[in-house]
PQR file of N, CA, C, O and H, with PARSE charges and radii, in Angstrom:
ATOM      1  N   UNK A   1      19.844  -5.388  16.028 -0.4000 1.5000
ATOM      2  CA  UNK A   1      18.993  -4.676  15.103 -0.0000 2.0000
ATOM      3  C   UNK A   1      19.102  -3.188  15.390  0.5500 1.7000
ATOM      4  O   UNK A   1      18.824  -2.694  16.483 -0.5500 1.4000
ATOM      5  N   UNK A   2      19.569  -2.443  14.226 -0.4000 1.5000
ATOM      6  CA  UNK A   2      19.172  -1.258  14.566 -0.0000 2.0000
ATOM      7  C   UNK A   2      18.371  -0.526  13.371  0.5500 1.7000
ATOM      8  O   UNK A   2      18.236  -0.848  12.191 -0.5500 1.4000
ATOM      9  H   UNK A   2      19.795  -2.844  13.339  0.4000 1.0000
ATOM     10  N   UNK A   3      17.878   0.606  14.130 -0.4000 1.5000
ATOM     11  CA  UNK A   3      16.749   1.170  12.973 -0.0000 2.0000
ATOM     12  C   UNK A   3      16.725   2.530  13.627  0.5500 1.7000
ATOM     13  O   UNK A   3      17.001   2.782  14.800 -0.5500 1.4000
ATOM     14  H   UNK A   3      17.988   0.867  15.089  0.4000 1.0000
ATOM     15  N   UNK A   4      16.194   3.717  12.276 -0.4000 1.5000
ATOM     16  CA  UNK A   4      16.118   4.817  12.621 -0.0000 2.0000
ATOM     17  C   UNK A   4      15.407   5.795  11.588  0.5500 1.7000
ATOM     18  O   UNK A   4      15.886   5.470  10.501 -0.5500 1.4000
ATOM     19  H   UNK A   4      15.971   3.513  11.323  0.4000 1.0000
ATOM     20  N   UNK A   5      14.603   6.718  11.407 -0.4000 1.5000
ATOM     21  CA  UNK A   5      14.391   7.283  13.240 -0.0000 2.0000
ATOM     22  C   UNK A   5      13.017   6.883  13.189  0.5500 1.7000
ATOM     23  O   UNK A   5      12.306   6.234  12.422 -0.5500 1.4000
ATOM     24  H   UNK A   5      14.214   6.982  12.290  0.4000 1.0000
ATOM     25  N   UNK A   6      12.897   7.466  14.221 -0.4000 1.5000
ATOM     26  CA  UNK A   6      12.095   7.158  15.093 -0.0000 2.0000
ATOM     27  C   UNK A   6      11.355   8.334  15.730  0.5500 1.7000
ATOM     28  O   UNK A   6      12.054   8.698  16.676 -0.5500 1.4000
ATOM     29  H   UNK A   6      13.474   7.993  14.845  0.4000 1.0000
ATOM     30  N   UNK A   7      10.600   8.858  15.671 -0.4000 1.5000
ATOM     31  CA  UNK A   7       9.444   9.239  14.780 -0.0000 2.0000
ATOM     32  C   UNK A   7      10.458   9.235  13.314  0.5500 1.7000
ATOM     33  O   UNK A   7      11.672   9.440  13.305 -0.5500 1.4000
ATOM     34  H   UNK A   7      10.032   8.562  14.903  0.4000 1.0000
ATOM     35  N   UNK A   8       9.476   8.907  11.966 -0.4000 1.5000
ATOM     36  CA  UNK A   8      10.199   9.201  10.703 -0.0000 2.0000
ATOM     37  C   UNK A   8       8.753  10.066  10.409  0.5500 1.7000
ATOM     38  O   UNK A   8       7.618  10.205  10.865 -0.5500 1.4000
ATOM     39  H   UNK A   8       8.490   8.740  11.973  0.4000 1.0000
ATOM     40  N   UNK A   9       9.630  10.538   9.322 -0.4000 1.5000
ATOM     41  CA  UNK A   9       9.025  11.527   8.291 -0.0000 2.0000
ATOM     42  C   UNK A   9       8.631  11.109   6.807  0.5500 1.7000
ATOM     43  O   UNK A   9       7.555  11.257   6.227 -0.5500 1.4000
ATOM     44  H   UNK A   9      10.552  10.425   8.951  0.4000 1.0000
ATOM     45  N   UNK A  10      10.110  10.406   6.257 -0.4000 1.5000
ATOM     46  CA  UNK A  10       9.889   9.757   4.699 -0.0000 2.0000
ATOM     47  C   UNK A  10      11.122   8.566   5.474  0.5500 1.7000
ATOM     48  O   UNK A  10      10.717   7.984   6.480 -0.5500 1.4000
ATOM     49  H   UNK A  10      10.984  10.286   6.727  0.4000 1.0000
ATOM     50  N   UNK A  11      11.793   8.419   5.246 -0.4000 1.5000
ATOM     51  CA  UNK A  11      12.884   7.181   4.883 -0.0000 2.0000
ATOM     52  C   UNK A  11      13.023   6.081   6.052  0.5500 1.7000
ATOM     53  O   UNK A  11      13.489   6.651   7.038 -0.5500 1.4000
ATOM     54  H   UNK A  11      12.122   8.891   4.429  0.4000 1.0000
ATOM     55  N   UNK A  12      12.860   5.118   6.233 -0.4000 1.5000
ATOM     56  CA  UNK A  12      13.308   4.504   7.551 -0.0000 2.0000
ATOM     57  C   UNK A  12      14.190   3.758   7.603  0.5500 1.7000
ATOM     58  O   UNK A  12      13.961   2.668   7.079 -0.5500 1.4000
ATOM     59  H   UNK A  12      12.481   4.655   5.433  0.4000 1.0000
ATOM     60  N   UNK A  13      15.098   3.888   8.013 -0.4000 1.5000
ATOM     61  CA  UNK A  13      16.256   2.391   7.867 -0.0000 2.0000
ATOM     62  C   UNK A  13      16.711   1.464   9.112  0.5500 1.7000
ATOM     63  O   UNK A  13      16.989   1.745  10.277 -0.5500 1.4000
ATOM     64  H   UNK A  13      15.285   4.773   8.439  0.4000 1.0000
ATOM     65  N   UNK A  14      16.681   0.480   8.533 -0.4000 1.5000
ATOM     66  CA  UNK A  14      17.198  -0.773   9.628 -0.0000 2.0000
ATOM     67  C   UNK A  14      18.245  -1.606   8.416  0.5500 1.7000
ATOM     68  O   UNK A  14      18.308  -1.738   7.194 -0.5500 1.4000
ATOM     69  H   UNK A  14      16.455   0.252   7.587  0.4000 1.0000
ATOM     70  N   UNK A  15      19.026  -2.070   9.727 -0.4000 1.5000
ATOM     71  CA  UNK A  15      20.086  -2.889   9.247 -0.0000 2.0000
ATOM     72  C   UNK A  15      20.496  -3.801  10.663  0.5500 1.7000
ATOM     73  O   UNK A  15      19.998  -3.607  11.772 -0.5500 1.4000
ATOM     74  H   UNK A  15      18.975  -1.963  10.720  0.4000 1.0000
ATOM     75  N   UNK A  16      21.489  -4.801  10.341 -0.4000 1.5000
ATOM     76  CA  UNK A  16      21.934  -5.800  11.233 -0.0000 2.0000
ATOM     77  C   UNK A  16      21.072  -6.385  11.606  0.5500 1.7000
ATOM     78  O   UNK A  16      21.009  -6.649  12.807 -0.5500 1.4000
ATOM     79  H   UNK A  16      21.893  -4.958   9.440  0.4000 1.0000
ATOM     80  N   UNK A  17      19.678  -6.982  10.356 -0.4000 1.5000
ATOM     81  CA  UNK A  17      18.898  -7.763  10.995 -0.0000 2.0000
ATOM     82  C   UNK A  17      19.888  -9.084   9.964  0.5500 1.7000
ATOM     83  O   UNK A  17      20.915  -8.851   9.327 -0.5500 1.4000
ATOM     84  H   UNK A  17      19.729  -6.768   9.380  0.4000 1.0000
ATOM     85  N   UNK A  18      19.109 -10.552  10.098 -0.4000 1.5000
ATOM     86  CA  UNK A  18      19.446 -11.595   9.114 -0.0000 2.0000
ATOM     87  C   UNK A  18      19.333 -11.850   7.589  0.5500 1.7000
ATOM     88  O   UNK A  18      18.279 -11.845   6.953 -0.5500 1.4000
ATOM     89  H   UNK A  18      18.274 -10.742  10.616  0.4000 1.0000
ATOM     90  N   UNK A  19      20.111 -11.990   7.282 -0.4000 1.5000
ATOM     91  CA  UNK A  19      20.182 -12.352   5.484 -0.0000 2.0000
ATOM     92  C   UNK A  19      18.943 -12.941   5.437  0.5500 1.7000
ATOM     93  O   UNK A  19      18.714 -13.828   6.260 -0.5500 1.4000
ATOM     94  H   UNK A  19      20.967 -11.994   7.798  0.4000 1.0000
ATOM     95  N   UNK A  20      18.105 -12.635   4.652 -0.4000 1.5000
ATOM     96  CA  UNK A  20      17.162 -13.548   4.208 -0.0000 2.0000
ATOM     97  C   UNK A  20      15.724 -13.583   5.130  0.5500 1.7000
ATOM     98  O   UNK A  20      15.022 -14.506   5.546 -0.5500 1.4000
ATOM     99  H   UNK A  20      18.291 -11.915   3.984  0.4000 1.0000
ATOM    100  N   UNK A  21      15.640 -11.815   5.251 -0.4000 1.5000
ATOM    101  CA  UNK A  21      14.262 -11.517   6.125 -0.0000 2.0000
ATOM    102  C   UNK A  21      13.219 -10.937   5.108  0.5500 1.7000
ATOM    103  O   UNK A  21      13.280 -10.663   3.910 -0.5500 1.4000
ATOM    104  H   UNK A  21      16.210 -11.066   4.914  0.4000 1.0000
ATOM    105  N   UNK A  22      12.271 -10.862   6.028 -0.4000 1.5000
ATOM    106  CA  UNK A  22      10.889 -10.623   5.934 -0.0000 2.0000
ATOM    107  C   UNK A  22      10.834  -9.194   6.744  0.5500 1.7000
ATOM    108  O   UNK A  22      11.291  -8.886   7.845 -0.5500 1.4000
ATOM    109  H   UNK A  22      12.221 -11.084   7.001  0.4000 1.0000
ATOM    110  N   UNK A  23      10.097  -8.442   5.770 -0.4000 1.5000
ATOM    111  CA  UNK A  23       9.435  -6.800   6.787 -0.0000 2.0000
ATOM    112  C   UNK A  23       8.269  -6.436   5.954  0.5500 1.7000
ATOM    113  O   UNK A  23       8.093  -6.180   4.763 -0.5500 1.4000
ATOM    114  H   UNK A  23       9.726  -8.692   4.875  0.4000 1.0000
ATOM    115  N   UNK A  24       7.462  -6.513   7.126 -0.4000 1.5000
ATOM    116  CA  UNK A  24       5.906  -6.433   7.305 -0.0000 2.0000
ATOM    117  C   UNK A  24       5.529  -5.432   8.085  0.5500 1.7000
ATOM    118  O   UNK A  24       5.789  -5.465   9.288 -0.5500 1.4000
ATOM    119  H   UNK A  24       7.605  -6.721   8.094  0.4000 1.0000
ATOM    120  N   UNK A  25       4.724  -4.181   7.402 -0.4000 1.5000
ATOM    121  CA  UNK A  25       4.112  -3.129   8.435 -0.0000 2.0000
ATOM    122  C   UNK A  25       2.519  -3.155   8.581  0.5500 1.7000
ATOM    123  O   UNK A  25       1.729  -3.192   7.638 -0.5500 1.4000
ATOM    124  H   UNK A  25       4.513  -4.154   6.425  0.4000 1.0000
ATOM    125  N   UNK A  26       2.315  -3.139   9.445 -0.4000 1.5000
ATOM    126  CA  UNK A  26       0.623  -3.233   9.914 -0.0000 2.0000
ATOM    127  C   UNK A  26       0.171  -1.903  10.682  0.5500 1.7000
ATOM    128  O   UNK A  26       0.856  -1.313  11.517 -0.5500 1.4000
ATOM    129  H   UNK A  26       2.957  -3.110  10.211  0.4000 1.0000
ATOM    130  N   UNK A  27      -0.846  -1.614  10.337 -0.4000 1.5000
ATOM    131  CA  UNK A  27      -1.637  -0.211  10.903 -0.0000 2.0000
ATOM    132  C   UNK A  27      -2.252  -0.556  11.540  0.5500 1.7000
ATOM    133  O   UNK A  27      -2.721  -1.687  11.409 -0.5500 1.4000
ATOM    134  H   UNK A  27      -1.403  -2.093   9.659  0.4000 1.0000
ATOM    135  N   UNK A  28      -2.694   0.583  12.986 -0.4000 1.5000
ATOM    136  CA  UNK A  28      -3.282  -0.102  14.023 -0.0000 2.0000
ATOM    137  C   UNK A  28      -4.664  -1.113  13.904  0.5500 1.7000
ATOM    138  O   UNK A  28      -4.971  -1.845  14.844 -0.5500 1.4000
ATOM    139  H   UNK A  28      -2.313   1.501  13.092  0.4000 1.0000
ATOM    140  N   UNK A  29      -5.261  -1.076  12.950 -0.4000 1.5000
ATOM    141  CA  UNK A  29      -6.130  -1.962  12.809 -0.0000 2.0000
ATOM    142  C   UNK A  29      -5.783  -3.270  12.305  0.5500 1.7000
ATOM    143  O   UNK A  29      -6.560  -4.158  11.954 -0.5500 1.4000
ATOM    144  H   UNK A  29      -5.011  -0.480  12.186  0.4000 1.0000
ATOM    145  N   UNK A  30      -4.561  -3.280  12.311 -0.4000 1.5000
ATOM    146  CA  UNK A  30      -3.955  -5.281  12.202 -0.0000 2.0000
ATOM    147  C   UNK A  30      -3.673  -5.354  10.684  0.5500 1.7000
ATOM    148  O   UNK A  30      -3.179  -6.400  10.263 -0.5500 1.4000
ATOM    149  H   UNK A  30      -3.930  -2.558  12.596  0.4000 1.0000
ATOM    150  N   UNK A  31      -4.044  -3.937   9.464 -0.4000 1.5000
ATOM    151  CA  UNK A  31      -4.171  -4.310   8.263 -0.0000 2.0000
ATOM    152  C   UNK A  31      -2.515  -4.400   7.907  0.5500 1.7000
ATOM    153  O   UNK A  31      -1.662  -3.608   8.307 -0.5500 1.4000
ATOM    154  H   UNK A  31      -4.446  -3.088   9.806  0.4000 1.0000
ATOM    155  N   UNK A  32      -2.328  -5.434   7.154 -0.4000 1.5000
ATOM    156  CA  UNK A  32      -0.641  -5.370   6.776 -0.0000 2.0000
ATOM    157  C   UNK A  32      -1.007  -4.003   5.203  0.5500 1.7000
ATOM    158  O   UNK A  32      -2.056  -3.698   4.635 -0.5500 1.4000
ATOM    159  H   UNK A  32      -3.021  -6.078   6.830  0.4000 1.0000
ATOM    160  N   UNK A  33       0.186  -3.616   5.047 -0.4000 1.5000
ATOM    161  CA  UNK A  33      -0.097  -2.147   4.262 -0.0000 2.0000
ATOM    162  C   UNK A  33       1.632  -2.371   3.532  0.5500 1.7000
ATOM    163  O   UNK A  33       2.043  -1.854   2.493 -0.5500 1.4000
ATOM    164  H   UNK A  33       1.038  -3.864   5.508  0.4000 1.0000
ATOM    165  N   UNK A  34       2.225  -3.093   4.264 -0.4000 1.5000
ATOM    166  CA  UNK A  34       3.365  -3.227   3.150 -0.0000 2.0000
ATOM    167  C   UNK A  34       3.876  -4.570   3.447  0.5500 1.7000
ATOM    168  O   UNK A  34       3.545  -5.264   4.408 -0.5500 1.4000
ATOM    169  H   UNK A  34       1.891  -3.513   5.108  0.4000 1.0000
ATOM    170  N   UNK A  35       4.793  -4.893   2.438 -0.4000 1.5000
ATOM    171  CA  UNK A  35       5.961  -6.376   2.751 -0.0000 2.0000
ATOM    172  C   UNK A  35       7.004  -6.817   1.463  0.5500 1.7000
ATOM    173  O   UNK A  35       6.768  -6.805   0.255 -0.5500 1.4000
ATOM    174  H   UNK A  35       5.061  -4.329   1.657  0.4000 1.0000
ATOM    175  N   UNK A  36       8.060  -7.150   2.085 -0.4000 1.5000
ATOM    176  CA  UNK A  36       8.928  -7.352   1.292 -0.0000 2.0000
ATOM    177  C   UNK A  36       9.713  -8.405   1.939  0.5500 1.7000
ATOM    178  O   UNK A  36       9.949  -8.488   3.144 -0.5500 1.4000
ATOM    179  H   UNK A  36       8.252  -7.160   3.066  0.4000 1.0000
ATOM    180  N   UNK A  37      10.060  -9.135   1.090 -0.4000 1.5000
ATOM    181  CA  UNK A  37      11.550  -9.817   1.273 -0.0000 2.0000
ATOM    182  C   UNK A  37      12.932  -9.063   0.719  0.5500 1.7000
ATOM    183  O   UNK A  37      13.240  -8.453  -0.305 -0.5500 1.4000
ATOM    184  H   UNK A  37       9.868  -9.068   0.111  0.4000 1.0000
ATOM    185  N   UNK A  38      13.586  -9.434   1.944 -0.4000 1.5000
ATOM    186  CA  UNK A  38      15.052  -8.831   2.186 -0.0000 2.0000
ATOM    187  C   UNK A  38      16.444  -9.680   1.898  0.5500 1.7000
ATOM    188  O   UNK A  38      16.697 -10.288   2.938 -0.5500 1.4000
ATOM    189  H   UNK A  38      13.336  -9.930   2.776  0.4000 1.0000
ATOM    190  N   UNK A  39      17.631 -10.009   0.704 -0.4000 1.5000
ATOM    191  CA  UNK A  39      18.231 -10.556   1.004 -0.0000 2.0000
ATOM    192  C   UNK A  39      19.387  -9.853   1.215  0.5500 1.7000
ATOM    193  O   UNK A  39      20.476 -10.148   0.721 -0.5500 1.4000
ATOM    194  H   UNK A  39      17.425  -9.515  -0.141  0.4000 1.0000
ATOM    195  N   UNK A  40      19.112  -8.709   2.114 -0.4000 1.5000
ATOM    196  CA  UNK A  40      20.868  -7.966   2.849 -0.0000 2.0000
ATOM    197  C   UNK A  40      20.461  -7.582   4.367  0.5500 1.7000
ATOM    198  O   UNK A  40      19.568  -8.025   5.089 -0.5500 1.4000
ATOM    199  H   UNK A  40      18.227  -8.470   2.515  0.4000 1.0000
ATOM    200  N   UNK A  41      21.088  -6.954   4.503 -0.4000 1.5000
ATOM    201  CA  UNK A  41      21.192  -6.452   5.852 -0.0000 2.0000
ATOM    202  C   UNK A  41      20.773  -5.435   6.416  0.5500 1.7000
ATOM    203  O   UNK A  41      20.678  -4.889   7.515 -0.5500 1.4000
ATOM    204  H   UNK A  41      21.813  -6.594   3.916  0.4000 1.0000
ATOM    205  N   UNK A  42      20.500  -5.307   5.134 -0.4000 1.5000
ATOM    206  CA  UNK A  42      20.112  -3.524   5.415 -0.0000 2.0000
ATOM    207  C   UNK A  42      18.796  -3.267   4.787  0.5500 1.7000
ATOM    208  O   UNK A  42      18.486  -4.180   4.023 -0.5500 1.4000
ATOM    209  H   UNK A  42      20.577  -5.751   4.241  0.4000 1.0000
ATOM    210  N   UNK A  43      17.865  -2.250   4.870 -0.4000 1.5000
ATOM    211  CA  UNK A  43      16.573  -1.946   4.067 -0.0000 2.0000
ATOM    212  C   UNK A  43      16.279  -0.755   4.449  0.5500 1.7000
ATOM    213  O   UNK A  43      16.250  -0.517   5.656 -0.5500 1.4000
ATOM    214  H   UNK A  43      18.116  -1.508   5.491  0.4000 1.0000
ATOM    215  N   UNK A  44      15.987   0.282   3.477 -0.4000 1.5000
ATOM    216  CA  UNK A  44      15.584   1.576   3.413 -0.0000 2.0000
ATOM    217  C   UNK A  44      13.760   1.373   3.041  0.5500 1.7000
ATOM    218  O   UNK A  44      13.407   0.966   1.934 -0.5500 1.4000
ATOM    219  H   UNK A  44      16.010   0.089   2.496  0.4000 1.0000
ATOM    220  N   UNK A  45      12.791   1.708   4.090 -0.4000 1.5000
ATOM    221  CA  UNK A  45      11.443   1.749   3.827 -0.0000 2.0000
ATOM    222  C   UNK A  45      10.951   3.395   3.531  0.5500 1.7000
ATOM    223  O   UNK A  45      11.308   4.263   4.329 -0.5500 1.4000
ATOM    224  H   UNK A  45      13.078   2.039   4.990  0.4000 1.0000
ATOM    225  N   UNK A  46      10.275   3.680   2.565 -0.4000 1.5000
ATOM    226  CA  UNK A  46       9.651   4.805   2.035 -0.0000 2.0000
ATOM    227  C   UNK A  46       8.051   4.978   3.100  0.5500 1.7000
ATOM    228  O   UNK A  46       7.100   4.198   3.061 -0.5500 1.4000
ATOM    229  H   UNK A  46       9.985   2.975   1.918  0.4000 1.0000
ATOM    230  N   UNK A  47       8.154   6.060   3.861 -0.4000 1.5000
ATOM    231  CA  UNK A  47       7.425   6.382   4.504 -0.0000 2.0000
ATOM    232  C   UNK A  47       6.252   7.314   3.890  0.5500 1.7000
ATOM    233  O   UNK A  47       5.034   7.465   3.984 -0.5500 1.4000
ATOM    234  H   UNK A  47       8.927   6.694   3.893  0.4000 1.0000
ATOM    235  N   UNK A  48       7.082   7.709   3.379 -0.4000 1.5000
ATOM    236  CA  UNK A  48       5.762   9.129   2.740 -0.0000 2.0000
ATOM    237  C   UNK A  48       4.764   8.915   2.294  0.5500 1.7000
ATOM    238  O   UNK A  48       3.984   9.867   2.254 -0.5500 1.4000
ATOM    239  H   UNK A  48       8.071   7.586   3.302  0.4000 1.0000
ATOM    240  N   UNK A  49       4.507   8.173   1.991 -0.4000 1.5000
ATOM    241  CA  UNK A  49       3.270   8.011   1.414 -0.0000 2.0000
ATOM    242  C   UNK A  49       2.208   7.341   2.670  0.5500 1.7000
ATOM    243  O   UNK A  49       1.000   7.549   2.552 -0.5500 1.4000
ATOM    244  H   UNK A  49       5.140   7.400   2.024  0.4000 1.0000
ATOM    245  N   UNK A  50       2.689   6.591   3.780 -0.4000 1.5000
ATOM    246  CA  UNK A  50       2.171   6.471   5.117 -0.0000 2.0000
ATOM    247  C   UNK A  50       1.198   7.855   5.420  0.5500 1.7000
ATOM    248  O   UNK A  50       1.569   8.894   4.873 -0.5500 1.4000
ATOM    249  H   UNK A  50       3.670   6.422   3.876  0.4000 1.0000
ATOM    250  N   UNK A  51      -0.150   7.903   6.354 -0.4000 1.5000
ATOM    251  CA  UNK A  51      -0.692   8.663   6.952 -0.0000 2.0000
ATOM    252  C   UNK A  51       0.261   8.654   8.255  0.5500 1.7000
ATOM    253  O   UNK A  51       1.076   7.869   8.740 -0.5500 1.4000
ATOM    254  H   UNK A  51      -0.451   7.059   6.798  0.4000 1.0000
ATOM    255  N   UNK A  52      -0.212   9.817   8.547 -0.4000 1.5000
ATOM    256  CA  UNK A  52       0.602  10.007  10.288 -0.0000 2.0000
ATOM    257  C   UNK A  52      -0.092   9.161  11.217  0.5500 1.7000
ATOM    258  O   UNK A  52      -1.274   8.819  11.251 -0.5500 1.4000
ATOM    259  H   UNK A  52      -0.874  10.454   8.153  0.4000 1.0000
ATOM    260  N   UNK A  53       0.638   8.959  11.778 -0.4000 1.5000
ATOM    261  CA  UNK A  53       0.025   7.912  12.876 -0.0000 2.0000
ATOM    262  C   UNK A  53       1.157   6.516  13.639  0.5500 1.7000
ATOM    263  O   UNK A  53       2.381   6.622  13.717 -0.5500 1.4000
ATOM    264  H   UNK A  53       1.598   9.237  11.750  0.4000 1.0000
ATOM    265  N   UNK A  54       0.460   5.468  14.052 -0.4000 1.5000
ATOM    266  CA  UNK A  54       1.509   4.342  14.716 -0.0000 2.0000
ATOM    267  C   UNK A  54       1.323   3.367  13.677  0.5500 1.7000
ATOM    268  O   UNK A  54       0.288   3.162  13.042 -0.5500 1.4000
ATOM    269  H   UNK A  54      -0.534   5.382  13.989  0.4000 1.0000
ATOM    270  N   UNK A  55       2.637   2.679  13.549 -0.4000 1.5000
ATOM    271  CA  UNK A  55       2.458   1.133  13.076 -0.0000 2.0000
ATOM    272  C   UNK A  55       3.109   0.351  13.764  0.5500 1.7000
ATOM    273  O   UNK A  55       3.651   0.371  14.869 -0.5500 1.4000
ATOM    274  H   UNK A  55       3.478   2.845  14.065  0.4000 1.0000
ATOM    275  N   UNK A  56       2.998  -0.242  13.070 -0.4000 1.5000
ATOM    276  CA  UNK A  56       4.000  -2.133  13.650 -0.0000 2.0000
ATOM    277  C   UNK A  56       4.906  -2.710  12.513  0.5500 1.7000
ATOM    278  O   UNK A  56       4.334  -2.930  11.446 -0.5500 1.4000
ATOM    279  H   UNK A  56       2.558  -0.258  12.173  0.4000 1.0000
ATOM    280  N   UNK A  57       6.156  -2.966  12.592 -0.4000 1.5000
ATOM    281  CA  UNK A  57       7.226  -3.305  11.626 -0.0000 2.0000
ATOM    282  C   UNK A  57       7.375  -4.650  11.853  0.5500 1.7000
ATOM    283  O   UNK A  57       8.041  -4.506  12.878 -0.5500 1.4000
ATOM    284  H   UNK A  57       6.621  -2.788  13.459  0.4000 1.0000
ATOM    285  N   UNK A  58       7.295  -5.853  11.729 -0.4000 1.5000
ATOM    286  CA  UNK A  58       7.856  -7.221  12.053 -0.0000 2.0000
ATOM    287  C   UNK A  58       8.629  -7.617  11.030  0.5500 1.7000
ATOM    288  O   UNK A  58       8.400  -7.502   9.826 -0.5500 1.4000
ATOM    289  H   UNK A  58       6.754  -5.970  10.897  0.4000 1.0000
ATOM    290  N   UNK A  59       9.607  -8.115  11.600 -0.4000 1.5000
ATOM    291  CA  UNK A  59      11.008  -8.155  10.579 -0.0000 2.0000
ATOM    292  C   UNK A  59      11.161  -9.675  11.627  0.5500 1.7000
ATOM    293  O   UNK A  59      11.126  -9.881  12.840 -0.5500 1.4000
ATOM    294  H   UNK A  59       9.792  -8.209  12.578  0.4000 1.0000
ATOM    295  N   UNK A  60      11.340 -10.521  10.414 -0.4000 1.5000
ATOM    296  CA  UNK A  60      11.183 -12.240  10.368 -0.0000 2.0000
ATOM    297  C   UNK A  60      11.886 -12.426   9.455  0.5500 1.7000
ATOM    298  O   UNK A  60      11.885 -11.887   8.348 -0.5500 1.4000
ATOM    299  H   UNK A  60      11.368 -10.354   9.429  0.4000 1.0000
ATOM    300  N   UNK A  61      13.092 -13.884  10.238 -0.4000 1.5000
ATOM    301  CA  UNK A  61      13.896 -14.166   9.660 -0.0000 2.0000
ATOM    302  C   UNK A  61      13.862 -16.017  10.014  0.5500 1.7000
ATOM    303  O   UNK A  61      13.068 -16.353  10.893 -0.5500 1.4000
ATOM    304  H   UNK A  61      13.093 -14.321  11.137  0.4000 1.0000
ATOM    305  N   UNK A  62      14.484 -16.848   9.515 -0.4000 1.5000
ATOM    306  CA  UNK A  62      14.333 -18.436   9.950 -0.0000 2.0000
ATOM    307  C   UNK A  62      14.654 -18.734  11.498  0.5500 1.7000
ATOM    308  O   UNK A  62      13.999 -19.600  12.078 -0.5500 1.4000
ATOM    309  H   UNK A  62      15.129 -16.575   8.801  0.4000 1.0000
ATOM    310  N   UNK A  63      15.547 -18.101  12.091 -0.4000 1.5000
ATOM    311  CA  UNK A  63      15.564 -17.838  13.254 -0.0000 2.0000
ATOM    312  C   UNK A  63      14.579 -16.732  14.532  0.5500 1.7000
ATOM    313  O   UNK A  63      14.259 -17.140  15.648 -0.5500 1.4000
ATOM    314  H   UNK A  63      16.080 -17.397  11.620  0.4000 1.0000
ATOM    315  N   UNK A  64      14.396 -15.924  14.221 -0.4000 1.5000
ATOM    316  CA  UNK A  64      13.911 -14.551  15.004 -0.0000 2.0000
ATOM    317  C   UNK A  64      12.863 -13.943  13.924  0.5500 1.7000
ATOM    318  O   UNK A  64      12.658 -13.942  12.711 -0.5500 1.4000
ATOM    319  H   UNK A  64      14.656 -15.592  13.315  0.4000 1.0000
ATOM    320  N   UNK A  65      12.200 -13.301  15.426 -0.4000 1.5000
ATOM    321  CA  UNK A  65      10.747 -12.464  14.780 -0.0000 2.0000
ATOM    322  C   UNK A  65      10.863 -11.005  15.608  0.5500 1.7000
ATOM    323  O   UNK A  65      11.202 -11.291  16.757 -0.5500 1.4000
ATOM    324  H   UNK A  65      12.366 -13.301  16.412  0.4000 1.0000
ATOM    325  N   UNK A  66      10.784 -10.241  15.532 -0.4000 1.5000
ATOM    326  CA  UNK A  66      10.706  -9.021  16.090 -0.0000 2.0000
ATOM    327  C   UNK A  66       9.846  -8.225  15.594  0.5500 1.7000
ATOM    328  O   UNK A  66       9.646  -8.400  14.392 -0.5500 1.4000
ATOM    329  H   UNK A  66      10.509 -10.009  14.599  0.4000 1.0000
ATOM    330  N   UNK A  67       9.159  -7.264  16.175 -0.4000 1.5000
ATOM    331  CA  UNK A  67       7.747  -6.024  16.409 -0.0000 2.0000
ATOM    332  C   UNK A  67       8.345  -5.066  17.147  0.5500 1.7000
ATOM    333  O   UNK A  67       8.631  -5.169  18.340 -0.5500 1.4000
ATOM    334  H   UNK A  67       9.321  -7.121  17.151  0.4000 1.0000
ATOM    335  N   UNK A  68       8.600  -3.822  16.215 -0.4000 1.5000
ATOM    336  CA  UNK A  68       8.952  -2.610  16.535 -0.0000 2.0000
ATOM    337  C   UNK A  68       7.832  -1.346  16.148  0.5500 1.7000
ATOM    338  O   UNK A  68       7.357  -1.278  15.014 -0.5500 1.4000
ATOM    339  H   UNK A  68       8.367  -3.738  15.246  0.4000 1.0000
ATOM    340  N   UNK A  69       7.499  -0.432  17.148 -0.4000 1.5000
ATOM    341  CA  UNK A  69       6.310   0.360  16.520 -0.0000 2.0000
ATOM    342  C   UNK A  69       7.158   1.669  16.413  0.5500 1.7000
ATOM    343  O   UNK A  69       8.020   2.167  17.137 -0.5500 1.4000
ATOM    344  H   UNK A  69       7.884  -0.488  18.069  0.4000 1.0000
ATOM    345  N   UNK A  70       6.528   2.069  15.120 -0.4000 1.5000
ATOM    346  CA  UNK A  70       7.173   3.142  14.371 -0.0000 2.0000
ATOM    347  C   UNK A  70       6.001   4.410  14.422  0.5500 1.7000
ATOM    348  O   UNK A  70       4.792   4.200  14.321 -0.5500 1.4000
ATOM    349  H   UNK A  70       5.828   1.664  14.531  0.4000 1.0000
ATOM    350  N   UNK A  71       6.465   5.423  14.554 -0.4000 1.5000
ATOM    351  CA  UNK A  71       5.395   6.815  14.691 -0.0000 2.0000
ATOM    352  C   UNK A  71       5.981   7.355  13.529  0.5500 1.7000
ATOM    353  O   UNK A  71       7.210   7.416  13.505 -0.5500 1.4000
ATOM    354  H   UNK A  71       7.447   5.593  14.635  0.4000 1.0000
ATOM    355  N   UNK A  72       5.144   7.875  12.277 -0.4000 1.5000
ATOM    356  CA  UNK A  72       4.983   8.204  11.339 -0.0000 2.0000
ATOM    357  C   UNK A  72       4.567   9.928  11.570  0.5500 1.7000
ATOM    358  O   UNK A  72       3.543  10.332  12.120 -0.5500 1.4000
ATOM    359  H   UNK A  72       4.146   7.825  12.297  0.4000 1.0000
ATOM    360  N   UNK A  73       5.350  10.531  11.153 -0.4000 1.5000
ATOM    361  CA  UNK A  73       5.342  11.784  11.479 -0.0000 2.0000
ATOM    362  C   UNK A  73       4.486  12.783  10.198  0.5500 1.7000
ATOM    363  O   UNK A  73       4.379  14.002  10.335 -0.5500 1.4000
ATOM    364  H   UNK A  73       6.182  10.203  10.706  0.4000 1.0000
TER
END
């Protein structure tokens, strides 16, 4: 998996996760605030409209689950 950047500003991208995922962002209070299904490899998330602050990205696939925290700049 890779993803970038890190702090973001507007755009976030990850790729080389599994065909046929799930990405879910949650704000520190546990609220989910976005989600989509993914059928490539790649996904460009729109930040800007995010407040500054931390989240949580979980990107779920039939195999694997992963939680990456993202700082919103």
């Amino acid at each position: 998996l890779k993803y970038y950047p890190n702090p973001v500003k507007n755009t976030f991208f990850l790729s080389n996760f599994e065909n046929k995922a799930s990405i879910a962002i949650y704000n520190l209070l546990g609220q989910q605030i976005f989600y989509k299904n993914y059928d490539s490899q790649e996904a460009a998330i729109d930040f800007s409209n995010f407040d500054t602050g931390t989240y949580f990205l979980k990107i779920t696939s039939n195999r694997h689950a992963k939680t990456i925290k993202v700082i919103k700049n």
